[in-house]
C-alpha positions as CSV (number, residue, x, y, z in Angstrom):
1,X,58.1,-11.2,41.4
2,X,59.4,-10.4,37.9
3,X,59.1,-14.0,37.0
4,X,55.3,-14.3,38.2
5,X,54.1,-10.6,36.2
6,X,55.7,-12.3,33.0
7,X,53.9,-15.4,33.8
8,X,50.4,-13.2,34.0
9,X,51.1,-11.7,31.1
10,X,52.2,-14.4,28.9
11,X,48.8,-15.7,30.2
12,X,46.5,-12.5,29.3
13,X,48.0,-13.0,25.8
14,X,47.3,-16.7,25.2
15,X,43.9,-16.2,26.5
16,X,43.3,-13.0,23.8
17,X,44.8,-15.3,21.0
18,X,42.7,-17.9,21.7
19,X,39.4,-15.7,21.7
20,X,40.4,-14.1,18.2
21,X,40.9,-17.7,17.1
22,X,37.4,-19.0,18.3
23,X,35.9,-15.7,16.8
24,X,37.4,-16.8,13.4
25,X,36.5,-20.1,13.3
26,X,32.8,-19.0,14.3
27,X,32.2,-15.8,13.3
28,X,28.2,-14.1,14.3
29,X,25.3,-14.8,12.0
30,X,24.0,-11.3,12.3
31,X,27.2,-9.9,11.2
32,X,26.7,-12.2,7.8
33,X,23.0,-11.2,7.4
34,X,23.9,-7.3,8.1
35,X,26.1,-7.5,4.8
36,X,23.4,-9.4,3.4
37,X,21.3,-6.8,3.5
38,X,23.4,-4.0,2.7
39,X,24.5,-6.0,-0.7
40,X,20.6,-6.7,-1.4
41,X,19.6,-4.1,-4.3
42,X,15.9,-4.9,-4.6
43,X,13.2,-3.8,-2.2
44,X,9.2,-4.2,-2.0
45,X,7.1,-1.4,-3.2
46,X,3.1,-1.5,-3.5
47,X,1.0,-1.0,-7.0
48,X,-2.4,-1.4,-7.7
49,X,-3.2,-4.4,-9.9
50,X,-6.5,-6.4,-11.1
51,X,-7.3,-9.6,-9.0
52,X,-9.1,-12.6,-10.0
53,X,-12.5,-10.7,-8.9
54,X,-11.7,-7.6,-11.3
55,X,-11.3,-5.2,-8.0
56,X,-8.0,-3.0,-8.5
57,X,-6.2,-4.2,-5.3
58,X,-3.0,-3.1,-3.7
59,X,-0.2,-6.0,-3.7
60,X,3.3,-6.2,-3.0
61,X,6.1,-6.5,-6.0
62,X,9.8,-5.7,-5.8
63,X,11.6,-3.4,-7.5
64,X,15.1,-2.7,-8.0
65,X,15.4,0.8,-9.4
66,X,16.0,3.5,-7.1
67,X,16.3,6.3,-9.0
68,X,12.7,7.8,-8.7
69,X,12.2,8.5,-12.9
70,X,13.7,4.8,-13.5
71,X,10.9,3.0,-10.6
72,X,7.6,5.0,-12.3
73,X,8.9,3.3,-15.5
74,X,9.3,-0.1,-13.4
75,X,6.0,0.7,-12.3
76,X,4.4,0.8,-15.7
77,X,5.9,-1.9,-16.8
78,X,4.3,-4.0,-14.2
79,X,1.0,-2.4,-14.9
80,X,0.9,-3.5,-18.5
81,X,-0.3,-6.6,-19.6
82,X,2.1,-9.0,-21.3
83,X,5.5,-6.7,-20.1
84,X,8.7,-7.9,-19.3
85,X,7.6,-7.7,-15.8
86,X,4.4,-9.6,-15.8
87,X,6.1,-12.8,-15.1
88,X,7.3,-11.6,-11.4
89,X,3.4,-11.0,-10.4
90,X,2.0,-12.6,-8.1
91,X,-0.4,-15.6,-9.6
92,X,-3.9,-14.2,-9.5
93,X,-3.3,-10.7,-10.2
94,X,-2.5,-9.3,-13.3
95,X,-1.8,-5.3,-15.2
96,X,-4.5,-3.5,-16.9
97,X,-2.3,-1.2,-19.3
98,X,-3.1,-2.7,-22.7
99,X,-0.5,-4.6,-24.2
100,X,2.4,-3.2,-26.0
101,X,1.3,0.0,-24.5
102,X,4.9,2.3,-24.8
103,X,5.6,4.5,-22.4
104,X,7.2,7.5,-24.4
105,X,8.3,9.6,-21.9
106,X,7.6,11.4,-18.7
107,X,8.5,14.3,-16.5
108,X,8.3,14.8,-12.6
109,X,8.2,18.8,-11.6
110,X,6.5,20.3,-8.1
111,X,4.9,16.7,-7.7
112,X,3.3,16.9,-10.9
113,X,4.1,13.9,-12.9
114,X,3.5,13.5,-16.9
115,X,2.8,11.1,-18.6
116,X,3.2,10.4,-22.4
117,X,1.8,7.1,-23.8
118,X,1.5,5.6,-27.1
119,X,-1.5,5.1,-29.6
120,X,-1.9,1.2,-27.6
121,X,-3.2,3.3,-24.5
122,X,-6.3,3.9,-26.8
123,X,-6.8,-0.3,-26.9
124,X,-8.7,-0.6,-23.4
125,X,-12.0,-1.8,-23.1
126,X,-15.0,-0.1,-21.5
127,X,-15.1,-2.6,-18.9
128,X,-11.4,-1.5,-17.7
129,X,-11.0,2.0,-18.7
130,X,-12.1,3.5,-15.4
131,X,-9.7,0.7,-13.6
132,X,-6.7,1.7,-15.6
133,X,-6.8,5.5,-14.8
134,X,-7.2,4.1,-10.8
135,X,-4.6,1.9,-11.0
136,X,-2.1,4.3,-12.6
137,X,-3.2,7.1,-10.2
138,X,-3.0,5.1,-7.0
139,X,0.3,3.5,-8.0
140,X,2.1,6.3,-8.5
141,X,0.9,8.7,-5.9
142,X,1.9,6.5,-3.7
143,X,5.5,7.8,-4.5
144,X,6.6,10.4,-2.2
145,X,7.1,13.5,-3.6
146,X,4.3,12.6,-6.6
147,X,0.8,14.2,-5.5
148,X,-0.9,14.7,-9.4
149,X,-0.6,13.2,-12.6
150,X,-1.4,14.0,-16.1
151,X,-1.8,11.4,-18.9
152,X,-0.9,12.2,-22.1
153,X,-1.3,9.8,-25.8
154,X,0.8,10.5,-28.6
155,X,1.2,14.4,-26.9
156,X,-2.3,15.2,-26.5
157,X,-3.5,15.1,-23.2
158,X,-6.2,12.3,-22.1
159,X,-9.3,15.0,-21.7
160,X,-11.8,11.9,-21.6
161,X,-11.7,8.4,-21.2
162,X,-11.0,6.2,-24.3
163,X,-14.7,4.4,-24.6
164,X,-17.1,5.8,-22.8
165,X,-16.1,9.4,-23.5
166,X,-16.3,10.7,-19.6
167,X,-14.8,13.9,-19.4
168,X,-10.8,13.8,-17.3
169,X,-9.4,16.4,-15.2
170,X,-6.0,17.6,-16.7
171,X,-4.8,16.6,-13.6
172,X,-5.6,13.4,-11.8
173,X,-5.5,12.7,-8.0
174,X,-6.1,10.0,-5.4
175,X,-9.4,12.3,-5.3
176,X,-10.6,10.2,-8.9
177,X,-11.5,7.1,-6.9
178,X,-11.0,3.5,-7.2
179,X,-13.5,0.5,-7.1
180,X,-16.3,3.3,-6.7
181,X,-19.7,2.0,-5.3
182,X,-22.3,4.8,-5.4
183,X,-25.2,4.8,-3.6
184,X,-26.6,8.3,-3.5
185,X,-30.2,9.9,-2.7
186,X,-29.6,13.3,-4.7
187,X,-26.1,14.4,-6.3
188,X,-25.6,17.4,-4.0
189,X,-23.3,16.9,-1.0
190,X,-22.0,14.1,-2.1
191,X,-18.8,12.6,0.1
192,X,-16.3,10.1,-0.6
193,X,-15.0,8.0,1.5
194,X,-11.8,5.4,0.5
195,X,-12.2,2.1,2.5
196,X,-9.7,-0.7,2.4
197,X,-11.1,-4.3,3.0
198,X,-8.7,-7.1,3.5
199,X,-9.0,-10.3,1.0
200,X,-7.0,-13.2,0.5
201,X,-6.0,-15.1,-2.4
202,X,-5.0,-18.4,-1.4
203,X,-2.9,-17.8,1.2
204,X,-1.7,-14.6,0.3
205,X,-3.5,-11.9,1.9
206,X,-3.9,-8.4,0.2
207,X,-6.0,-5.0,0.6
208,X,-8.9,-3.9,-1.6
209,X,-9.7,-0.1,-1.7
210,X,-13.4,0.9,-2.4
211,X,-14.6,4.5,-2.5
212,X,-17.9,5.1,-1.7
213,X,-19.4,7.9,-2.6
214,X,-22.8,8.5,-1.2
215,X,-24.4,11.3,1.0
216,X,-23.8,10.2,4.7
217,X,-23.1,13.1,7.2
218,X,-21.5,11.3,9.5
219,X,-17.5,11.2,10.1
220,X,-15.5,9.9,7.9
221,X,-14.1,7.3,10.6
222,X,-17.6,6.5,11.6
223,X,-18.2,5.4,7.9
224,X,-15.0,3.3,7.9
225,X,-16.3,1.5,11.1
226,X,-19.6,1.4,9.6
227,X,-18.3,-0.2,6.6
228,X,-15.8,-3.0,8.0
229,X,-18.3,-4.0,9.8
230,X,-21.1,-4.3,7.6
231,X,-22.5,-7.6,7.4
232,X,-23.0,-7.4,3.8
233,X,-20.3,-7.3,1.8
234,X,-20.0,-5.8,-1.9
235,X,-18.2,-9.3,-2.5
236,X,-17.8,-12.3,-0.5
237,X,-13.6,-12.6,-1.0
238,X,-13.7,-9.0,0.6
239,X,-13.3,-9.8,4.6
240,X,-14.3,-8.1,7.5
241,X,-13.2,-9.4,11.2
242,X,-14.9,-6.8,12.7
243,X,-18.8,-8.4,13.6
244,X,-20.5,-5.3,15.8
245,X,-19.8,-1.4,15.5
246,X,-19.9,-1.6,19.6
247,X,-16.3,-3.5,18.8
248,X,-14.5,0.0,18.5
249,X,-15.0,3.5,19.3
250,X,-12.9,6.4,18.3
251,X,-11.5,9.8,19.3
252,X,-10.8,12.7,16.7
253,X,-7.8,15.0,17.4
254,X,-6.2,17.6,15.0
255,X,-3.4,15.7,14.1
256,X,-3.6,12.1,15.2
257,X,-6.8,9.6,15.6
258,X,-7.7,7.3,19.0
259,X,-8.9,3.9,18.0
260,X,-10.0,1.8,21.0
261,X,-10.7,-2.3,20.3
262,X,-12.8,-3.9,22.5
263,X,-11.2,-6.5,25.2
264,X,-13.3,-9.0,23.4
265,X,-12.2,-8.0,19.4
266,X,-8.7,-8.0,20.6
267,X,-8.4,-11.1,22.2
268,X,-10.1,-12.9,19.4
269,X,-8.1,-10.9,16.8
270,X,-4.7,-11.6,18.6
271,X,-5.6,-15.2,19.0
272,X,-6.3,-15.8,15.3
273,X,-2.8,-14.1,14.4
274,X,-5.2,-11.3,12.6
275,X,-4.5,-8.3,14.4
276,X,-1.8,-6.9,12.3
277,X,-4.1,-7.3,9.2
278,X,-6.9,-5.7,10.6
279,X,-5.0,-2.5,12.0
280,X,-3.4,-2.1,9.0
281,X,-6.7,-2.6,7.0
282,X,-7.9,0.5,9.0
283,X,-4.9,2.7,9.1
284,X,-4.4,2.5,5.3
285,X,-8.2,3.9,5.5
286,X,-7.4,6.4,7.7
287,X,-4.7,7.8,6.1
288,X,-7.0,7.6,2.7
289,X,-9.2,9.8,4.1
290,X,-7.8,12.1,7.1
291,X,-4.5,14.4,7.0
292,X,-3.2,12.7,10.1
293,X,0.3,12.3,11.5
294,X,-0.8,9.3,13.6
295,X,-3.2,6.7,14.9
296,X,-2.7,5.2,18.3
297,X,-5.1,1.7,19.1
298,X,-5.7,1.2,22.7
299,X,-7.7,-1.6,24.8
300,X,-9.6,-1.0,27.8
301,X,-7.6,2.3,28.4
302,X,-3.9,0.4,27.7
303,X,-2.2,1.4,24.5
304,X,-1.6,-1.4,22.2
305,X,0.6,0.9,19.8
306,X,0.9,3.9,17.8
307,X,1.4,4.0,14.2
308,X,2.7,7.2,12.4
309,X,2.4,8.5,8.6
310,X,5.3,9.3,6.3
């Protein structure tokens, strides 16, 4: 009896020896990608920069500094022309801070962030003045924590644009604009509404804001719908997969929106690998323009998924 529990256990510890040896000869792949990651000190942040069709668009670059003073200064780098960053851009996109363009300091306090440029900020054209003030706004606000900006030159602050003398709010806000189209019947009760249109650059697909600013009563959802799926386009690299307004319809809560696809769109969007693009298209709108916590997107009553706001 002695002799045979000896036996079993002799056995019980080959058998764990073994295992620990075939563990250490092949150890798990997810265990090798999990340190990986942890050791992986850049990550992807989104800026606004000018594409080949001169629309500020929003694109993907990475950034290493996490320290939030250190990534606005990342930031700006990227955003000028000619930087020590400009080589890491994506090809077809490019800054719109003028070259040589210093970045002096800055200071971040109760999500007011300053700015203080040198004289080089003065060296934008007319063409791109308008673009440069979107692109820094957008950029940066998209920073938590960072909800107005002020720009500064040399210590004075930027009161109106460099060339065509347009007068600047002290502080700036996501409420400037970007890409604005206007198409207005008087200037009283005029409404803005922030659209993002997908677009594509080869094979790299990217969003394109547009505000328009016009007179329209209607929702501001309704407008976005309207707009995405507006036959005519303001340019033909700006896409839109949605062909009928009949294609969605929409519910309006206090805190959360109700988007509901067609049977139809979704299958035709799944299909095509598109439906990611397109819901994100429309929740970056959403969020542009409601103070939402979430959007849910259902089909023919059956929730296709929810999507919630930092």
């Amino acid at each position: 009896m002695l002799k045979k529990s000896l036996l079993k256990r002799l056995f019980l510890i080959s058998s764990c020896l073994f295992i620990l040896f075939i563990l250490y000869l092949f150890p798990e792949k997810d265990s090798e990608i999990e340190v990986n990651k942890k050791h992986n000190p850049f990550e992807e942040t989104s800026i606004y920069l000018i594409d080949s069709s001169s629309y500020v668009s929003r694109v993907s670059v990475v950034v290493n500094q996490k320290e939030k003073l250190e990534k606005i200064k990342e930031i700006i780098s990227y955003l000028t022309i000619n930087s020590k960053h400009s080589n890491y851009i994506k090809e077809g996109f490019k800054g719109v801070i003028p070259e040589n363009t210093k970045l002096i300091d800055l200071d971040l306090k109760d999500g007011l962030l300053k700015l203080n440029f040198s004289k080089e900020f003065y060296n934008i054209s007319l063409e791109d003045e308008e673009k440069m003030i979107s692109a820094i706004i957008y950029s940066l606000t998209d920073i938590d924590g960072i909800e107005k900006i002020t720009i500064f030159v040399e210590d004075a602050i930027l009161h109106e644009m460099p060339n065509s003398k347009i007068k600047l709010s002290p502080t700036l806000d996501r409420s400037f604009g970007i890409n604005k189209i206007y198409d207005l019947t008087n200037f009283k009760g005029s409404v803005s509404t922030t659209v993002y249109y997908l677009s594509r650059h080869k094979d790299y697909y990217y969003y394109v804001p547009v505000t328009m600013i016009n007179n329209q009563k209607n929702d501001k959802i309704e407008i976005i719908i309207n707009e995405l799926t507006s036959k005519t386009m303001y340019q033909t690299n700006l896409i839109s997969y949605l062909n009928r307004k009949d294609d969605l319809s929409y519910e309006v809560f206090d805190d959360y929106l109700v988007i509901n696809l067609c049977s139809e769109l979704y299958h035709d969007l799944n299909s095509s690998n598109l439906i990611e693009s397109v819901i994100y298209s429309m929740n970056l709108s959403i969020k542009e323009n409601y103070n939402v916590k979430s959007v849910m997107y259902t089909t023919n009553s059956r929730t296709l998924g929810v999507y919630y706001f930092d």
